[in-house]
C-alpha positions as CSV (number, residue, x, y, z in Angstrom):
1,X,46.6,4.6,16.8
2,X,43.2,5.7,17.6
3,X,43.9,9.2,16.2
4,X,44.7,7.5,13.3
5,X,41.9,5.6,13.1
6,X,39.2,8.1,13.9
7,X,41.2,10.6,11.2
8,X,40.2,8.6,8.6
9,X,36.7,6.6,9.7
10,X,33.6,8.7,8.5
11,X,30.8,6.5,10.7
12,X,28.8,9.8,9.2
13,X,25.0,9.2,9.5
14,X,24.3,8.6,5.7
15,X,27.5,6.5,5.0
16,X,25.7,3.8,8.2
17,X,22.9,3.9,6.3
18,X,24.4,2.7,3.1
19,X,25.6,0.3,5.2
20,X,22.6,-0.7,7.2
21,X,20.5,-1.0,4.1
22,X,22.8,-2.8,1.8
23,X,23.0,-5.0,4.5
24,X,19.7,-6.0,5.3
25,X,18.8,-6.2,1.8
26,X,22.0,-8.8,1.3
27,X,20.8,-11.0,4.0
28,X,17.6,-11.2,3.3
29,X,18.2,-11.9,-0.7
30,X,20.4,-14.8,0.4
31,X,17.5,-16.2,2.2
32,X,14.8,-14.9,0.7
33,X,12.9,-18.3,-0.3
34,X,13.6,-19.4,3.2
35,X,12.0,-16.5,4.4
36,X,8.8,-16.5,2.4
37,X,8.4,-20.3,1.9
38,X,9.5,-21.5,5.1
39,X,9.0,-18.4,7.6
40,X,5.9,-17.1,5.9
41,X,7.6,-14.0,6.2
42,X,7.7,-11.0,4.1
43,X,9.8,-7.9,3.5
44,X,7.6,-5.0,4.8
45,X,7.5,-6.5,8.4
46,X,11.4,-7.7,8.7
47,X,12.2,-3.8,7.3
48,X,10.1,-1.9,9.6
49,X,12.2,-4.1,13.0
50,X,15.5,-3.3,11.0
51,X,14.1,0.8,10.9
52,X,13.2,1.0,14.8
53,X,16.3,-1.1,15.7
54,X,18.7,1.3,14.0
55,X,16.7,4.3,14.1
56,X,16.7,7.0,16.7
57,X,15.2,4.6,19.6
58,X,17.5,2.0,18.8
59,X,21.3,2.2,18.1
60,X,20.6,5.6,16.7
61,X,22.5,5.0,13.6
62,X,19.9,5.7,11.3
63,X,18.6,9.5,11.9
64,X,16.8,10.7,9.0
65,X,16.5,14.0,11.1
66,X,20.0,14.7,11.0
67,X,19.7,14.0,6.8
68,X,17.0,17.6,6.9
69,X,14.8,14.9,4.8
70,X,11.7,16.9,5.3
71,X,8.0,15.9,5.5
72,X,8.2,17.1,1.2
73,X,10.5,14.2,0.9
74,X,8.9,11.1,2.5
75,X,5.5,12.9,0.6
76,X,7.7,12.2,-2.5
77,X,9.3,9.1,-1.7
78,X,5.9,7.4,-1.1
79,X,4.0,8.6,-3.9
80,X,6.9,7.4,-6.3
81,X,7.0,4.2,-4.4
82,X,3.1,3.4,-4.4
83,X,2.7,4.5,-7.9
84,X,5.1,2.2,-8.7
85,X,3.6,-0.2,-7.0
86,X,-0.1,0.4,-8.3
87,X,1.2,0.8,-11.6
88,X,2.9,-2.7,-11.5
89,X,-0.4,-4.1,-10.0
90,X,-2.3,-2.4,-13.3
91,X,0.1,-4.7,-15.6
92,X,0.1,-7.6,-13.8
93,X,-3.6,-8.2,-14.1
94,X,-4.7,-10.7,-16.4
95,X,-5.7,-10.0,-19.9
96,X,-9.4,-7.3,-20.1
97,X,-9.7,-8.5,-16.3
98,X,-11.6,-5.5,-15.7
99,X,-14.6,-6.2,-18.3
100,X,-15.3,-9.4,-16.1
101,X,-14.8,-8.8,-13.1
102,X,-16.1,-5.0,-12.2
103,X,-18.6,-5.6,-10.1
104,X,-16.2,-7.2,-7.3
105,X,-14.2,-4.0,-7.5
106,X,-16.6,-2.0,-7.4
107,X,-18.2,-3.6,-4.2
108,X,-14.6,-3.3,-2.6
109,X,-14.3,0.0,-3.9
110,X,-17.7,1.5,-3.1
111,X,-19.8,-0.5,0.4
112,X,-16.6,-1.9,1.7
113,X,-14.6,1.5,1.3
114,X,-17.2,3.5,2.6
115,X,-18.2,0.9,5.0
116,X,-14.7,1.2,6.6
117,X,-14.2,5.1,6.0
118,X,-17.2,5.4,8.0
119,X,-16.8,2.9,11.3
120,X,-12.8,3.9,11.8
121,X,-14.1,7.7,12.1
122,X,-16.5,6.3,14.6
123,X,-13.8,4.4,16.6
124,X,-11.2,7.3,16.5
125,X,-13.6,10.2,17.8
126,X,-15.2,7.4,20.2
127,X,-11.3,6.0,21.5
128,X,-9.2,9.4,21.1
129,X,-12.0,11.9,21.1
130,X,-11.1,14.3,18.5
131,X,-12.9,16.2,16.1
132,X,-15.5,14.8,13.8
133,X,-13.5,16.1,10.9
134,X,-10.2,15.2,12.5
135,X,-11.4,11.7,12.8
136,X,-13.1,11.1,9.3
137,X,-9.5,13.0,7.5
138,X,-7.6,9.8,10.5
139,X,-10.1,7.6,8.7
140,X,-9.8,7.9,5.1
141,X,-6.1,7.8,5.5
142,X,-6.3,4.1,6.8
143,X,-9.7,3.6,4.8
144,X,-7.6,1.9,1.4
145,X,-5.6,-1.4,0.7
146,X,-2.1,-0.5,0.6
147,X,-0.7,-1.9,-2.3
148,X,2.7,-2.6,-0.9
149,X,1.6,-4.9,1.8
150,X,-0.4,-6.7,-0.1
151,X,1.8,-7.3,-2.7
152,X,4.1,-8.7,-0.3
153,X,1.3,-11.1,0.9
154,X,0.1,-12.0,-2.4
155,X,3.4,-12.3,-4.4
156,X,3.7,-15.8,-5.8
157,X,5.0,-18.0,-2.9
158,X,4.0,-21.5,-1.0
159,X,1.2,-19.9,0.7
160,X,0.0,-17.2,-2.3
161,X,-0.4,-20.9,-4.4
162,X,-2.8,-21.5,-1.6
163,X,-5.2,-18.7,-2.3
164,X,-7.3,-18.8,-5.4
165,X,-6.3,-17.1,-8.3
166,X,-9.5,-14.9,-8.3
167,X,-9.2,-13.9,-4.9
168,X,-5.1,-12.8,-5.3
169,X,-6.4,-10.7,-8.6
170,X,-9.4,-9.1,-6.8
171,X,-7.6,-8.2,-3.5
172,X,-4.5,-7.0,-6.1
173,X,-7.0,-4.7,-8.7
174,X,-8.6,-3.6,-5.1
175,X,-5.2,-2.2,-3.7
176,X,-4.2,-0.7,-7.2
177,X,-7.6,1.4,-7.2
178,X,-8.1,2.5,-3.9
179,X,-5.5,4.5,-2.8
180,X,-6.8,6.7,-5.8
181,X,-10.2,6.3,-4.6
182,X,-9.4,7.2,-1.4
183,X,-8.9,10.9,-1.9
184,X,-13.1,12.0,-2.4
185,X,-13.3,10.5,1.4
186,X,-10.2,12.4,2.5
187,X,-10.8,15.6,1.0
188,X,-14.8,15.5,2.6
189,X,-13.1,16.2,5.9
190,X,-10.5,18.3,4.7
191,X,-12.6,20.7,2.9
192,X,-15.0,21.0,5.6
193,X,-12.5,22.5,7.9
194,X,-10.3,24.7,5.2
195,X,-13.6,25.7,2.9
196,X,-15.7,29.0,4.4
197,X,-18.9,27.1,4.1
198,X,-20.5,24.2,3.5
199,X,-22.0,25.1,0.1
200,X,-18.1,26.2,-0.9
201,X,-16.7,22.5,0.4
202,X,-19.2,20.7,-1.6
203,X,-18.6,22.4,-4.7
204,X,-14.9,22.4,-4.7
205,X,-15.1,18.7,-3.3
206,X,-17.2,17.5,-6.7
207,X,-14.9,20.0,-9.1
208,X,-11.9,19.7,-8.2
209,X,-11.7,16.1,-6.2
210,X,-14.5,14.3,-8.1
211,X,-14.0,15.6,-11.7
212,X,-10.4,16.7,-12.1
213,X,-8.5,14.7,-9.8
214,X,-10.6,11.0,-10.0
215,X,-12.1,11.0,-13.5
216,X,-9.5,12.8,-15.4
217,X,-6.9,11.5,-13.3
218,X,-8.3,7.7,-14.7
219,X,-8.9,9.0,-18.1
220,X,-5.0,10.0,-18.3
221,X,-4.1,6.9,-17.4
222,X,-5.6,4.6,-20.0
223,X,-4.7,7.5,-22.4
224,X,-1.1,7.2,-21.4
225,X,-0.8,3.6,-20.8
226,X,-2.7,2.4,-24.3
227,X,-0.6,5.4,-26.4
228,X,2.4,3.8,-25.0
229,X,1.4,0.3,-25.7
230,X,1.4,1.1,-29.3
231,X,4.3,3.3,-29.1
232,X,6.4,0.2,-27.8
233,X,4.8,-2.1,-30.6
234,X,6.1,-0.2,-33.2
235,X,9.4,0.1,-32.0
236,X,9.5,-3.7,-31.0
237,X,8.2,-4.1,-34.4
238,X,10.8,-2.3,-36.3
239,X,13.7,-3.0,-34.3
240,X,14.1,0.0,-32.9
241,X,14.3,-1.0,-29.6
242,X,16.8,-3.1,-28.0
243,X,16.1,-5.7,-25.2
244,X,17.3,-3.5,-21.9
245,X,15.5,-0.7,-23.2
246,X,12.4,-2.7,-23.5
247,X,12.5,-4.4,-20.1
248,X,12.9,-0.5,-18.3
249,X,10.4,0.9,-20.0
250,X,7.9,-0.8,-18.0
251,X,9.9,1.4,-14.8
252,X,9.9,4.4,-17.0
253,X,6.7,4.5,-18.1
254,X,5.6,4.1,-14.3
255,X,7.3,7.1,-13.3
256,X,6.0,8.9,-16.5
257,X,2.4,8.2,-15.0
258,X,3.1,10.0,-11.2
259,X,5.2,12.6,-13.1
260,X,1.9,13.4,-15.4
261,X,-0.4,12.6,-12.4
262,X,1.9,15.2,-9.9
263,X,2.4,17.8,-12.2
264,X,-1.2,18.2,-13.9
265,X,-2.5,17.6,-10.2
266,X,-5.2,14.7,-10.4
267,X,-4.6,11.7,-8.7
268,X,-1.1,10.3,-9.7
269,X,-2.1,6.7,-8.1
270,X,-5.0,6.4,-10.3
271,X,-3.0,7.6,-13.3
272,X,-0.5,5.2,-12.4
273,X,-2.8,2.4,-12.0
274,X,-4.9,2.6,-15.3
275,X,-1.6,3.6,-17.1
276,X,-0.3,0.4,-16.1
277,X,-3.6,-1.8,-17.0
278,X,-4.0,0.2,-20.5
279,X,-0.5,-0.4,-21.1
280,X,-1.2,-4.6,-20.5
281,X,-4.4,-5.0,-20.3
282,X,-4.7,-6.6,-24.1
283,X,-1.8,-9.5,-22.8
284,X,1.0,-8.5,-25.1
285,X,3.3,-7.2,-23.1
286,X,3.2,-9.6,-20.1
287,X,4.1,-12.5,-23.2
288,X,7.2,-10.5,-24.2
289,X,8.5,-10.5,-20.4
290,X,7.6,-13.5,-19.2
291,X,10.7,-14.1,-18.0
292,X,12.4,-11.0,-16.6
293,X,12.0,-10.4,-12.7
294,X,12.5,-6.6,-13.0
295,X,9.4,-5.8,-10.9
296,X,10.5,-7.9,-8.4
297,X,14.3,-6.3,-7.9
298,X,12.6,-3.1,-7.5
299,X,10.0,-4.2,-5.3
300,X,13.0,-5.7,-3.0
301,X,14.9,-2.3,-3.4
302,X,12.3,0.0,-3.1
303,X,10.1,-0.9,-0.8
304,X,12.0,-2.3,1.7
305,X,13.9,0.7,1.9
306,X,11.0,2.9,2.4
307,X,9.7,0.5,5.2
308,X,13.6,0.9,7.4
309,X,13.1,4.5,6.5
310,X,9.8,4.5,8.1
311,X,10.9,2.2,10.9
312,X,13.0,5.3,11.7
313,X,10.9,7.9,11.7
314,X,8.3,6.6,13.7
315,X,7.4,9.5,15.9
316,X,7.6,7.2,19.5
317,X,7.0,10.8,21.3
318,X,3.7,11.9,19.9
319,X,2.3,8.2,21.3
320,X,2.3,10.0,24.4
321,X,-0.3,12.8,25.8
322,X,1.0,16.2,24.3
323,X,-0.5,19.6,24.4
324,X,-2.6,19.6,21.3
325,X,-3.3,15.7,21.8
326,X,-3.9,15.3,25.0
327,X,-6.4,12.5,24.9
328,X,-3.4,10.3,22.8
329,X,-2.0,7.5,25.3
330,X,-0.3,4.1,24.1
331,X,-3.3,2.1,26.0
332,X,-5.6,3.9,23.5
333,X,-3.5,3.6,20.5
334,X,-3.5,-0.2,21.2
335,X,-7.0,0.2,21.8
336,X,-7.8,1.4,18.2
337,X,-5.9,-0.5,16.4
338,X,-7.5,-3.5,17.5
339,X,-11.0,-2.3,17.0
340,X,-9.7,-1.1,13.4
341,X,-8.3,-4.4,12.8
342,X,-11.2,-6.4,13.4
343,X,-14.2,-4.6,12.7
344,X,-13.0,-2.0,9.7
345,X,-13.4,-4.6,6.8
346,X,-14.4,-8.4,8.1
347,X,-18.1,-7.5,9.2
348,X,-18.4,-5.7,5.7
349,X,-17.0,-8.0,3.7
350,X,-18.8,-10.5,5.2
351,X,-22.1,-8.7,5.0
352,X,-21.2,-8.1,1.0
353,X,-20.7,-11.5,0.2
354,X,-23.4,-12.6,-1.6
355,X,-23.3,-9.4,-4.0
356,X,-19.5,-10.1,-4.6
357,X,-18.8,-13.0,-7.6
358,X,-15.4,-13.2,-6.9
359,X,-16.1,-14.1,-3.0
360,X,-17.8,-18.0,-3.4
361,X,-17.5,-18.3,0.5
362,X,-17.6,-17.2,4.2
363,X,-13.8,-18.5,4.2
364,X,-12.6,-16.7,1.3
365,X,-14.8,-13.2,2.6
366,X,-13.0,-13.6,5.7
367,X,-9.6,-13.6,4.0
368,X,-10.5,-10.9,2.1
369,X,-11.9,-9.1,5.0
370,X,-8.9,-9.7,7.2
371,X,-6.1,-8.5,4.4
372,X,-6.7,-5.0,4.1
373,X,-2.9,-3.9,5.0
374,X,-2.4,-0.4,5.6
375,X,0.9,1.3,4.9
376,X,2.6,3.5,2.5
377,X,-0.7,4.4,0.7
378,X,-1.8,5.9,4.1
379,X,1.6,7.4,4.7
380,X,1.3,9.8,1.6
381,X,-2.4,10.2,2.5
382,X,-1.3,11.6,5.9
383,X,1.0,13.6,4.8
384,X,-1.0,15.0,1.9
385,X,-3.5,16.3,4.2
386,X,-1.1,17.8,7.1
387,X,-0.3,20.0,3.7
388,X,-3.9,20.8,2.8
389,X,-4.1,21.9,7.3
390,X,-1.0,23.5,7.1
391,X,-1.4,25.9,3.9
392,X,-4.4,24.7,1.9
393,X,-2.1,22.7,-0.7
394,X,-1.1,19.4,-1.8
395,X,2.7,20.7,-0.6
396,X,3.5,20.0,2.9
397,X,6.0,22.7,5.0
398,X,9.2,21.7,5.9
399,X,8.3,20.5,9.5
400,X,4.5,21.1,11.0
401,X,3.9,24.9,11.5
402,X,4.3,26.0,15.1
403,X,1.0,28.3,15.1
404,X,-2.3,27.3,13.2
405,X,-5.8,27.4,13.5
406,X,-5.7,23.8,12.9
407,X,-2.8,23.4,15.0
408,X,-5.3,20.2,17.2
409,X,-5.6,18.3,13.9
410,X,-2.2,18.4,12.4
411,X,-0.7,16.8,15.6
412,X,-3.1,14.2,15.7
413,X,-3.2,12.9,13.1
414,X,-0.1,12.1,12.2
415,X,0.8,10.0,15.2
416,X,-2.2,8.0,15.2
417,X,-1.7,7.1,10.8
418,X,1.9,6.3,12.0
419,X,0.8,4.2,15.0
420,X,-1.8,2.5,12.8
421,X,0.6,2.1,9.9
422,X,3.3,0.1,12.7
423,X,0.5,-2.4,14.1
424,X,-1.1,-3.6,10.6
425,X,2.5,-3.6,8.8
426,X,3.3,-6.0,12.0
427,X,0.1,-7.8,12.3
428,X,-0.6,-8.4,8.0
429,X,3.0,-9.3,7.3
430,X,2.8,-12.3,10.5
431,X,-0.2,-13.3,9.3
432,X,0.7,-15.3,6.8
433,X,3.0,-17.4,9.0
434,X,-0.2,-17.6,11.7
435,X,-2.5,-18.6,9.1
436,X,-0.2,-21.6,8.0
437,X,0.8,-22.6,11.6
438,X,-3.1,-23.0,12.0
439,X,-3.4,-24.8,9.0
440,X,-0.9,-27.5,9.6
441,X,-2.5,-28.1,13.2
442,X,-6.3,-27.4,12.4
443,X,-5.9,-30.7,9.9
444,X,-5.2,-34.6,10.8
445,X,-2.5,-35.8,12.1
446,X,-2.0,-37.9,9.1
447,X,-2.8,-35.2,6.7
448,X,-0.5,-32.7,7.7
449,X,2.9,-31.7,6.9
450,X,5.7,-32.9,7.9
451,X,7.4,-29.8,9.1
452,X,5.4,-27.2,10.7
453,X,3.4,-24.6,8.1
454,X,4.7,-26.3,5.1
455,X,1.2,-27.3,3.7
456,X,0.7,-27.1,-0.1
457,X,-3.0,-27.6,-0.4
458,X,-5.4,-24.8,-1.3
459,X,-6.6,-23.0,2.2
460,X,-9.6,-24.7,3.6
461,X,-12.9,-23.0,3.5
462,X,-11.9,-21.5,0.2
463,X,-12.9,-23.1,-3.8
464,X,-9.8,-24.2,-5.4
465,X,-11.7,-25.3,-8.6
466,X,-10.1,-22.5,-10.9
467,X,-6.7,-23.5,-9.9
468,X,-5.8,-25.3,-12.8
469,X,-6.3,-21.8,-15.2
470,X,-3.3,-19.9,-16.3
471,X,-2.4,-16.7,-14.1
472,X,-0.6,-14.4,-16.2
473,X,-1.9,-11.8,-18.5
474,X,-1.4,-13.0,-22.1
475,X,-4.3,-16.0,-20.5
476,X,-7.6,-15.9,-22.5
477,X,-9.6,-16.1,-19.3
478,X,-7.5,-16.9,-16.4
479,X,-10.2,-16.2,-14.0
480,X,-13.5,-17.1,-15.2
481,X,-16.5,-17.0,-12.6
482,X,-18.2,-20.4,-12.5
């Protein structure tokens, strides 16, 4: 019988993951508004666990090494993923948001960025003792929002009615741009260490990071996403279109913008991200799909699918003293991450308060400092530039290169992202569940809930007087500034 039985079983490694996956994302669909109303839980966090716990450390039944998916393929994977996700965060921002409320993104985008870039090298070459440039390229990988995470924090839910509408769309339009934005800080420390001279680094950093990859990159996008918009009015117009076709062309269109982004090589996440404003920024779109929930389904397929896979391919072995990282222990790992958690954006934001109109108080700069997730934006961003150390490209080898002058920097940096990556993906998805435990106990008896984190007033220390504008796109002015 057990012949038999094992003749015709095929437990291979990619059949378990089928498995595995459909699994998790089955149970947690069937629960999912216990999860995220009740638990204050989101996807990201519960994925990761599900990773490690099948993955190679665990019961070993997922093991993407034994699938040959390469470093090329998780570079992939993530840059599909997060331009997606940017791309959806572009759309869902309310009608010529931008016009009004710049000068909030632009402080997140330009003190706060830098701000961060800057301190996290400090606390990597102070805690780990690498390189200068080792430590600025660790930095401006965890430097940007990942828009992932935070789109699982801000996604409408009991607590995300508890944040004001201004604050979700700044934190939102924040994410979208700065994974883009991210790669002038990146490619500084890169192209001090590949470039001949100093001179060489500068120039190619302002020609070909600055001009073709940001501004171009941004131009593209509105380019791409405003044609489009008129492309898919005249087809709505004239019938040409029929209703499935319209709702994927939102996906299509977002993979349109990476492919364009990829293949010219600018920055495919801000391509993505102004494809996906120009396409709705003038509201019409977001009134024709109202209704449909596509962006969620793909969010719950696609990025929690990314976050087992990277549950699994956490590299547990490089947290340990090796011979290129010898200064790499879990104590200063730990270490790190705790200074990066506290002081890489809430002093900042803090500080920036006063310049920022969409920040009205201490509370709200707080909350703004504190959710700055890092993730799959800093996944691709690591991986990106072990391919510019490896062989001066945007494409990474197969696996790291065994012999290479910048053999010291390759293996640090990617166990310290992925470290990084673990402990904010655990400590930003249970934060929501911490911050309404607090809540419920920091009030009056009488006032509070009757079960545990189930309040439904607006967060204290924040103002909840724009609450009553609308929040989607078509909205004249959803998020006026008082």
């Amino acid at each position: 019988m057990g012949t038999w039985l094992s003749k015709h079983l095929e437990p291979v490694p990619t059949h378990l993951s089928y498995l595995i996956l459909a699994g998790f994302l089955l149970l947690y669909a069937l629960f999912s508004s216990f999860i995220r109303n009740k638990l204050h839980l989101s996807e990201p966090p519960l994925a990761t666990l599900v990773g490690i716990a099948f993955g190679p450390r665990g019961l070993a039944a997922l093991a993407p090494q034994q699938w040959h998916l390469e470093d090329n393929v998780t570079q992939e994977a993530a840059r599909v993923i997060v331009g997606l996700q940017v791309f959806t965060v572009g759309v869902e921002l309310p009608k010529y948001w931008f016009s009004r409320h710049w000068r909030s993104v632009g402080m997140m985008l330009g003190p706060v960025m830098a701000f961060s870039w800057v301190v996290t090298a400090a606390f990597v070459k102070g805690v780990l003792g690498t390189e200068w440039t080792t430590a600025f390229v660790v930095s401006a990988c965890l430097a940007p929002t990942d828009p992932v995470l935070a789109a699982s924090v801000l996604a409408e839910s009991t607590f995300s009615r508890r944040v004001p509408r201004r604050v979700k769309h700044m934190l939102s339009a924040e994410s979208g741009c700065n994974d883009g934005v991210s790669f002038p800080f990146l490619y500084i420390g890169l192209l001090v260490v590949i470039e001949p001279t100093m001179g060489a680094a500068v120039k190619e950093w302002f020609l070909a990071t600055i001009l073709w990859q940001c501004t171009l990159g941004s131009l593209i996008g509105v380019v791409i996403g405003t044609c489009f918009n008129k492309a898919l009015k005249f087809a709505e117009r004239n019938d040409y279109i029929d209703g499935a076709s319209f709702f994927v062309f939102y996906f299509l269109l977002a993979l349109l913008s990476v492919g364009v982004g990829s293949t010219l090589g600018v920055d495919d996440f801000l391509v993505a991200f102004f494809a996906g404003y120009g396409f709705a920024r003038d509201g019409w779109f977001a009134v024709k799909t109202r209704q449909t929930t596509l962006p969620n389904i793909l969010d719950l397929i696609l990025n929690s699918s990314m976050f087992v896979y990277f549950g699994a391919i956490i590299p547990w072995d490089k947290f340990t003293p090796g011979p290129y990282t010898e200064h790499i222990t879990p104590g200063r790992l730990v270490s790190l991450l705790v200074l990066i958690l506290l002081f890489r954006r809430i002093p900042i934001v803090l500080a920036m308060k006063r310049f920022t109109p969409d920040i009205k108080t201490y509370g709200e700069a707080l909350f703004c400092g504190h959710f700055g997730p890092m993730g799959l934006g800093a996944l691709f961003l690591v991986i990106e530039a072990r391919a510019q150390l490896e062989n001066g490209t945007s494409l990474p080898e197969p696996y790291p290169p065994k012999h290479t002058a910048h053999k010291q920097a390759i293996e640090t940096i990617w166990p310290v992202v992925c470290f990084i990556i673990l402990g904010s993906t655990m400590v930003h998805g249970l934060s929501v569940a911490a911050i309404s435990v607090g809540s419920h106990f920091t009030k009056k008896e009488e006032e509070r809930a009757p079960l545990i984190g189930q309040e439904n007033t607006g967060l204290r220390y924040m103002i909840h007087g724009d609450e009553s504008e609308p929040s989607i796109s078509e909205d004249e002015d959803p998020d006026a500034l008082e």
